[in-house]
C-alpha positions in Angstrom: 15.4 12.5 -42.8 18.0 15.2 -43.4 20.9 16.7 -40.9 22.8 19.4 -40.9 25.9 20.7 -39.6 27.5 24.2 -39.6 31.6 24.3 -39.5 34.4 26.1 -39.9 35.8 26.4 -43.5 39.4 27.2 -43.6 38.7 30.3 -46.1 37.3 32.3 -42.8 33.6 31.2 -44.4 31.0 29.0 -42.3 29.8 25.7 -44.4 26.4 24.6 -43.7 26.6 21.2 -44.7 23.1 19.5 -45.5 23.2 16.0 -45.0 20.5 13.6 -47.4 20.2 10.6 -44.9 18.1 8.9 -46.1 19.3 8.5 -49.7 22.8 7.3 -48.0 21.5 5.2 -45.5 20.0 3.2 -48.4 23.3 3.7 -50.6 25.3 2.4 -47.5 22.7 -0.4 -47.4 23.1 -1.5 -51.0 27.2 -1.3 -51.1 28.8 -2.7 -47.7 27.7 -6.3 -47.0 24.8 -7.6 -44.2 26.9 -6.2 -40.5 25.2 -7.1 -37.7 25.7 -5.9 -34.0 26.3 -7.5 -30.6 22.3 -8.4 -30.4 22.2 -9.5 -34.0 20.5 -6.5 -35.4 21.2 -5.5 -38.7 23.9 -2.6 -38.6 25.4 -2.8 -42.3 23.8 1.1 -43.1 24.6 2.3 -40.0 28.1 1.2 -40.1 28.4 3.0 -44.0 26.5 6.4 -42.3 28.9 6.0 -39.5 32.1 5.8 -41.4 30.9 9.3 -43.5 30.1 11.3 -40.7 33.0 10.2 -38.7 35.1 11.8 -41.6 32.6 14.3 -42.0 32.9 15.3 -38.1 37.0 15.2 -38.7 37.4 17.8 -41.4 11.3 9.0 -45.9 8.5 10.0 -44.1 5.1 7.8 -43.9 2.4 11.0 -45.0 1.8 11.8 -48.6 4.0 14.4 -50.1 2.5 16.9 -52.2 4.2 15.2 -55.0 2.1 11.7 -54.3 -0.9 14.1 -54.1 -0.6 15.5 -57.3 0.9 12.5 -59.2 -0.4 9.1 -57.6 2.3 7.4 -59.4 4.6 8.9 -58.2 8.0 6.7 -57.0 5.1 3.7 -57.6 7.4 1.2 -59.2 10.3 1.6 -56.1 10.7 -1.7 -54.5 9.1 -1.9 -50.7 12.3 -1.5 -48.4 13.9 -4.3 -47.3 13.1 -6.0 -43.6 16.6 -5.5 -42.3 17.0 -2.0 -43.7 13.7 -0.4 -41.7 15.2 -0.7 -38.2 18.0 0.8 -39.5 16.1 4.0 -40.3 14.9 4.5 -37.4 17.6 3.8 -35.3 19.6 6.2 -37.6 18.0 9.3 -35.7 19.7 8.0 -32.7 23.1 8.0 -34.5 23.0 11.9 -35.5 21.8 12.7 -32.3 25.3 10.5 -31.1 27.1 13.1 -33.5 25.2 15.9 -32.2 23.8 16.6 -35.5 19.9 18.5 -35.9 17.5 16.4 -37.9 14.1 17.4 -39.5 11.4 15.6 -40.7 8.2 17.1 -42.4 4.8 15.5 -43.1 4.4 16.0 -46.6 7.1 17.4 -47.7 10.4 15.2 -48.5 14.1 15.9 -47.3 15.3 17.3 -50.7 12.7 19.9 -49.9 13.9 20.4 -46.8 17.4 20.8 -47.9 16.7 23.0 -50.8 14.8 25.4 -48.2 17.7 25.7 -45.8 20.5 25.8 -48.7 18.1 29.3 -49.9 17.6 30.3 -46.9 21.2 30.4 -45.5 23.5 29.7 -48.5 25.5 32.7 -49.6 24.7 34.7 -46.6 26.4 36.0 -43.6 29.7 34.4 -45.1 27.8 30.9 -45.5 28.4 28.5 -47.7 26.0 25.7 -48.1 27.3 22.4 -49.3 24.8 19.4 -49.7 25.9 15.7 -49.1 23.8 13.4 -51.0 23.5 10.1 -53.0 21.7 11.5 -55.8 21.5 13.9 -58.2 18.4 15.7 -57.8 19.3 19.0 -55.9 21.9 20.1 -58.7 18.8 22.6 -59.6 19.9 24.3 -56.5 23.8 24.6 -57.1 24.6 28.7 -57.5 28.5 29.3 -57.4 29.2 31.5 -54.2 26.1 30.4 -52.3 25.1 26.2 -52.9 27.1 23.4 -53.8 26.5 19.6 -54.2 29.0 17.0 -52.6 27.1 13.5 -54.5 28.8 10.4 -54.0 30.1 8.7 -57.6 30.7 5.0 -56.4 29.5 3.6 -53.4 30.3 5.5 -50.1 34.2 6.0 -50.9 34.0 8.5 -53.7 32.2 11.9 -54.0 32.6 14.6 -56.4 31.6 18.2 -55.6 29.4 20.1 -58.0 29.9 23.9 -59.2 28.0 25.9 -61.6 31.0 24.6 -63.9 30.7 21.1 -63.2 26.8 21.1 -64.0 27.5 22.3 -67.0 30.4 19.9 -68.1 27.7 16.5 -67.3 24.5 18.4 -68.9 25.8 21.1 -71.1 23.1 23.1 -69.0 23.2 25.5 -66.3 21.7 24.2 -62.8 18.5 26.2 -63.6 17.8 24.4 -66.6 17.7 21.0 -65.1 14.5 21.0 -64.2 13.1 21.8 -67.4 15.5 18.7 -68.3 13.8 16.4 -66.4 10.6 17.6 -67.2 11.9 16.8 -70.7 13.3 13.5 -70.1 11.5 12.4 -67.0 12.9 10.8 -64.2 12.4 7.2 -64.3 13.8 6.7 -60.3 10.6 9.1 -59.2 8.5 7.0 -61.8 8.0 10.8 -63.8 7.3 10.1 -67.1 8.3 13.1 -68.8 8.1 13.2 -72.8 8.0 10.2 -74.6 10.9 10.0 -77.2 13.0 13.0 -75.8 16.2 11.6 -74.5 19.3 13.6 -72.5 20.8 14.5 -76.2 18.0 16.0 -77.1 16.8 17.9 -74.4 20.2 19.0 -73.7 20.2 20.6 -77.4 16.6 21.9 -77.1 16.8 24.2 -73.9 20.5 24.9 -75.4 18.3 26.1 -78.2 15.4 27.4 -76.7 16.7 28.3 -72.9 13.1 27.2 -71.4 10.8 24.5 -71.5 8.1 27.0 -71.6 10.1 28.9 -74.6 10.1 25.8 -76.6 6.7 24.8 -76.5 6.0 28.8 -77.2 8.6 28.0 -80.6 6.8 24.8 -82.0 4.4 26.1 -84.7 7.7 27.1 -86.2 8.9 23.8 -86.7 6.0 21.4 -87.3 8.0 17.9 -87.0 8.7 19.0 -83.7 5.2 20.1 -82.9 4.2 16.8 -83.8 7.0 15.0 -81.6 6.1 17.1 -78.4 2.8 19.2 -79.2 0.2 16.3 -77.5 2.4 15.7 -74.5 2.8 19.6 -72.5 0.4 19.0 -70.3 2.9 15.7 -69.2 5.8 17.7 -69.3 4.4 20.4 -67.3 3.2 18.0 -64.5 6.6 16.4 -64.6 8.5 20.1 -64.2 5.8 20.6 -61.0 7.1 17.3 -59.8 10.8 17.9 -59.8 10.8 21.3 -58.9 12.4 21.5 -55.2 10.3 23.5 -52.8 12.3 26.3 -51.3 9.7 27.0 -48.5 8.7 24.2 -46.3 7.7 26.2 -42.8 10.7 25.0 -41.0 11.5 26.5 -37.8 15.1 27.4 -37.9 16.2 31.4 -37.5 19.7 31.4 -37.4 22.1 29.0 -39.1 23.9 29.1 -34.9 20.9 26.6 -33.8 22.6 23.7 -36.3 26.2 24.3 -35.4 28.5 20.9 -34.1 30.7 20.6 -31.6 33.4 18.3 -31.0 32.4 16.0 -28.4 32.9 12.5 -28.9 31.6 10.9 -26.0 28.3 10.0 -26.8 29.6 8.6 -30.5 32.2 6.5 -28.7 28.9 4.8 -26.5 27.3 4.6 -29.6 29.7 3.1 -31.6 30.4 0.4 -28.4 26.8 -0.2 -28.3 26.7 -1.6 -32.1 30.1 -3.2 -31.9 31.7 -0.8 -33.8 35.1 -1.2 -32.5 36.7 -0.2 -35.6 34.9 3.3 -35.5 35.5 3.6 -32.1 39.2 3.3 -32.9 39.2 5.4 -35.6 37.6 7.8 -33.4 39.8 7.4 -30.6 43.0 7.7 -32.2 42.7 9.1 -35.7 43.3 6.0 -37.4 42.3 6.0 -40.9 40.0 2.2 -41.1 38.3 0.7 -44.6 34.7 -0.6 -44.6 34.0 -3.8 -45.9 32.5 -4.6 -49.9 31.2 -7.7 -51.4 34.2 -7.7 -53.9 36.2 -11.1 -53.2 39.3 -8.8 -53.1 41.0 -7.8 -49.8 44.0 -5.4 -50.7 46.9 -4.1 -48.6 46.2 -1.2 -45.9 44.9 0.1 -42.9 43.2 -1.7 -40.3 40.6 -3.5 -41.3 37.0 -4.2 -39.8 36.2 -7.2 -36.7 34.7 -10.3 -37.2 32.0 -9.4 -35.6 31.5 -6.1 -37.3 31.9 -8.2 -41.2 29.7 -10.9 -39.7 29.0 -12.4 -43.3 30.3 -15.6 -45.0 34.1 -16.3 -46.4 36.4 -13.6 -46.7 35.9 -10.2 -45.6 37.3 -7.5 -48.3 37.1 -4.1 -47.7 37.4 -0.7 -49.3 39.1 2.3 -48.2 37.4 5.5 -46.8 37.6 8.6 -48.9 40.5 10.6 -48.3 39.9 13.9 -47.6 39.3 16.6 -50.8 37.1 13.5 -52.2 
């Protein structure tokens, strides 16, 4: 699943902001404790999704990706999602459609796809900028100064860090174009890509600084036969694993003009929503502005705003929280 939202940036620009879902659906899953609403369903995601696109709104498909088709190993060794976390998913549609917010889906094709084709398709033109919200790391490939930018969240859901051209290359040493020859270099052991056996980050890193391409190094080993020998028998690999982490730009999706995914500010239907799954502190952050902090596992509860109900922590002993990122995060 992936959203969308077109604003207002205070520079006179429009942002196209591209929202991964699923990837913080599962991070929200993974970081705030087991909520569950007024009927006992599990809400602890949508509570986390909530909270981010209530600040947001203030300021996996089932078909075999291509990916999977060409790699059956592909994301093999990922853990089958947890019982409580599957309603969640689906009932997740319903909350962007509270926020007014567009959502895609795509047999065979998965949402970074989708996101990399709308961020080409609209970023740096018309006066838009397109920023992607995410929970990973895999679109930096798409990051171009003027035109794409990644938002990634660094701890939890109450951190994030944007990503620039300059920022890329201050964590890699590598432009945003070279990071797919990276991974094809390295792998990418969360997709369950295998990459080149021995190559590490350092390595590759100093190789593409070297050679600029992963095609140019391979083209450059009979000049150096140690390396020939590290690398020569595994290009086929590490040109399956560059197919694999390549985003694809053109999935056929239906959308014209950036206008068809712009927000309003209506609130009405995220304030039933947010009544519906017992969300009261939402709703009153919603309401009235007030700035609330979702709960954490940490046995830790400090000083500050107002915290979430009972009903909303729902879990056993104390209820810590942490604080909602302020904005500029």
């Amino acid at each position: 699943m992936i959203s969308h939202k077109a604003i207002a940036a205070s520079n006179g620009m429009k942002t196209l902001l591209l929202i991964d879902a699923n990837s913080i659906i599962h991070r929200s899953f993974h970081a705030l404790p087991p909520l569950t609403g007024p009927a006992g369903e599990p809400t602890g995601a949508l509570y986390g999704l909530s909270s981010v696109l209530l600040k947001l709104w203030r300021e996996d498909r089932p078909e075999p990706t291509f990916r999977e088709k060409e790699y059956a190993e592909y994301k093999a060794q990922r853990p089958v999602t947890p019982n409580e976390l599957v309603p969640q998913l689906t009932e997740a549609h319903e909350l962007f459609s509270a926020f007014g917010i567009k959502t895609f889906e795509m047999p065979g094709y998965e949402a970074d796809d989708l996101i990399a084709t709308l961020a080409a398709k609209f970023g740096g033109k018309d006066g838009v900028a397109a920023v992607i919200l995410t929970g990973d790391l895999d679109t930096l490939q798409l990051v171009e100064d003027g035109k794409i930018s990644v938002r990634a969240f660094k701890k939890g859901v109450s951190e994030t860090m944007v990503y620039d051209e300059k920022a890329v290359r201050e964590r890699y040493g590598l432009t945003p174009q070279q990071l797919v020859d990276y991974k094809a270099l390295v792998g990418d052991p969360s997709d369950n890509i295998k990459g080149v056996p021995g190559v590490g980050p350092k390595t590759a890193a100093e190789l593409l600084g070297r050679f600029g391409t992963l095609g140019n190094v391979y083209k450059n080993l009979a000049n150096d036969p140690k390396l020939e020998k590290r690398l020569g028998p595994f290009e086929r690999d590490a040109e399956l694993a560059k197919k694999l982490v390549l985003l694809d730009r053109g999935a056929p999706l239906q959308i014209k003009d950036i206008e068809e995914l712009k927000v309003g500010k209506e609130s009405s239907a995220a304030k039933i929503y947010f009544k519906k799954l017992g969300f009261e502190t939402l709703l009153k952050r919603l309401e009235v502005g007030v700035e609330v902090r979702v709960p954490r596992p940490e046995n830790k509860e400090p000083a500050g705003p107002v915290s979430p109900t009972r009903r909303e922590q729902n879990r056993r002993g104390q209820s810590p929280i942490f604080p909602v990122p302020k904005d500029g995060t």
